[in-house]
N, C-alpha and C positions, 0 to 999 in steps of 0.2 A: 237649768230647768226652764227659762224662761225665752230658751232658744229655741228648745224643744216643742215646747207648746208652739212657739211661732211658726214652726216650722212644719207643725203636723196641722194647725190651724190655715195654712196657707195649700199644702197639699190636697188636704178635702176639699175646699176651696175650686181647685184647678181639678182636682177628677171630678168636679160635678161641671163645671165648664166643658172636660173632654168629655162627657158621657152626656149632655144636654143634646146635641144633635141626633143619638139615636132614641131617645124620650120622646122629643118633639118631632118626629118623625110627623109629614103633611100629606094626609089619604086625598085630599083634595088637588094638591099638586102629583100625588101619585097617577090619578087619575087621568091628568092632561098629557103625562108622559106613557100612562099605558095606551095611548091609542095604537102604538104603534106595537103591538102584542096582540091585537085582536084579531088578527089574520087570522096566526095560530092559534094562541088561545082562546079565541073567543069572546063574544060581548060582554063582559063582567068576567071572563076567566073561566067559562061556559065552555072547552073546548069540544067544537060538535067532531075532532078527530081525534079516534084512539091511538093515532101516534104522538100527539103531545098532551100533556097533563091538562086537567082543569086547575090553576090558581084559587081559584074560590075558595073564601075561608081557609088557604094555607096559614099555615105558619110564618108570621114576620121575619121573625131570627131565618128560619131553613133560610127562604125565598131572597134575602137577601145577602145568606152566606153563599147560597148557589150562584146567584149573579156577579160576586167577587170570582168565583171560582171558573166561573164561565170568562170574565174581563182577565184575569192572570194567566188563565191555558191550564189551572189545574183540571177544572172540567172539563172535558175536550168535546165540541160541540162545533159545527163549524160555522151555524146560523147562528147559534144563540152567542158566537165568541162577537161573531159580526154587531149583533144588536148589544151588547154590553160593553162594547169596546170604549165607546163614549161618554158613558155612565159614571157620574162620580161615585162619590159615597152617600150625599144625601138623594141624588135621586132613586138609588138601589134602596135607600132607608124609606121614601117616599113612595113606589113603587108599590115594596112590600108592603107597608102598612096601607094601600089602597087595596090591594086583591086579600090584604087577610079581614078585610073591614065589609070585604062582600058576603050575602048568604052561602051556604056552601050549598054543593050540587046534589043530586040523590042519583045514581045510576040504578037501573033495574036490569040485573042479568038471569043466567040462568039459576034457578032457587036448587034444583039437585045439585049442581056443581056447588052451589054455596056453601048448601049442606056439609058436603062432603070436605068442605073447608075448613069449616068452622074448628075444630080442633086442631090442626093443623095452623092454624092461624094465632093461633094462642100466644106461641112464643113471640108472636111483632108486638101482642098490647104491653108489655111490659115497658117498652121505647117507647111505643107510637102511641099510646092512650089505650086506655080502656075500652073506650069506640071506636079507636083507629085517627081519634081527632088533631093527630098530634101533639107534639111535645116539643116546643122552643127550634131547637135545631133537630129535630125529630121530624120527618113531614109527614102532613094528614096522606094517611091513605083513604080511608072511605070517600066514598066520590069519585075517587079516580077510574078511569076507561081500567077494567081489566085485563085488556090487552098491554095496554103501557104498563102497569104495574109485572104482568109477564116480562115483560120486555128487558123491564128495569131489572129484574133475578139475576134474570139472565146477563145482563152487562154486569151485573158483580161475578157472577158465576165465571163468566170467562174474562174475567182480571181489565175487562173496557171501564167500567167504573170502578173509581178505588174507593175501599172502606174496608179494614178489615173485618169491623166482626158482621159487616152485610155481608164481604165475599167468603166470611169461612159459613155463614146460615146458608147462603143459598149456595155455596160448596155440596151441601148434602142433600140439596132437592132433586126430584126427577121434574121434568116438564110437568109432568101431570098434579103432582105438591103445586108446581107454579101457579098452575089453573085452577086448581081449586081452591088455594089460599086467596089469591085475586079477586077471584070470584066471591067471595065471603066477605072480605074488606070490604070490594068498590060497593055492596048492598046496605055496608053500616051507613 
């Protein structure tokens, strides 16, 4: 009995030593290492292009599950494999908690297209937030370029990103679901 206890005493122990790196995660060291993201994403994660995301206010967990996924080849990207190539663990940990420590962005698109979204968009808050704010490994949509978030349907739709239950949703969209659900998000 007395091994036992030593032994499950000594275990928590060590999972909180293995889990203290992602806790203490440093937005201030993330910071020095995002300069080099500002091209594309932009000044704080601000991207002034709808072909790549704004980081602002993402989610820590996604942001840095995707920059594992980008550094392995699971995500196939050929810039962003280049830029994460280098990246440990704690700076993919530092990173994201610097871009999810920033305000988020507001996009202003088209309000009829929104509209016409808004229902249609129903079935992402359930994963992504009630606002679209995201959820841990869920990433924020609102905010984002509505082009990109097009974009992104569409690469689960035609099997270039993998995820199954994104590519069986956007399996049943038409382009036009794409555009107006986008359009209703990037305004939350």
């Amino acid at each position: 009995m007395f091994a036992l206890k030593y032994f499950l005493s000594i275990s928590v122990l060590l999972t909180c030593f293995w889990i203290n790196p992602a806790v203490s995660a440093d937005p201030s060291a993330g910071e020095q290492k995002a300069a080099s993201c500002v091209g594309c994403h932009g000044v704080q994660g601000k991207s002034n292009n709808s072909a790549w995301p704004n980081l602002a206010a993402q989610q820590a967990t996604y942001l840095a599950n995707q920059l594992s996924a980008f550094k392995s080849g699971a995500r196939a990207n050929a810039m962003m494999q280049a830029m994460a190539a280098n990246l440990g663990d704690e700076d993919m940990a530092n990173l994201a908690a610097y871009f999810a420590s920033l305000p988020a962005v507001g996009i202003e698109g088209d309000a009829a297209l929104a509209s016409a979204g808004e229902t249609k968009a129903a079935m992402c808050l359930g994963c992504h937030g009630a606002k679209a704010q995201g959820n841990g490994q869920f990433p924020r949509l609102a905010g984002q370029h509505p082009e990109y978030l097009v974009a992104q349907l569409k690469s689960f739709k035609e099997g270039v990103r993998k995820n199954g239950m994104m590519q069986g949703i956007a399996a049943n969209l038409s382009e036009e679901d794409m555009r107006q659900m986008a359009a209703y998000l990037s305004r939350l």
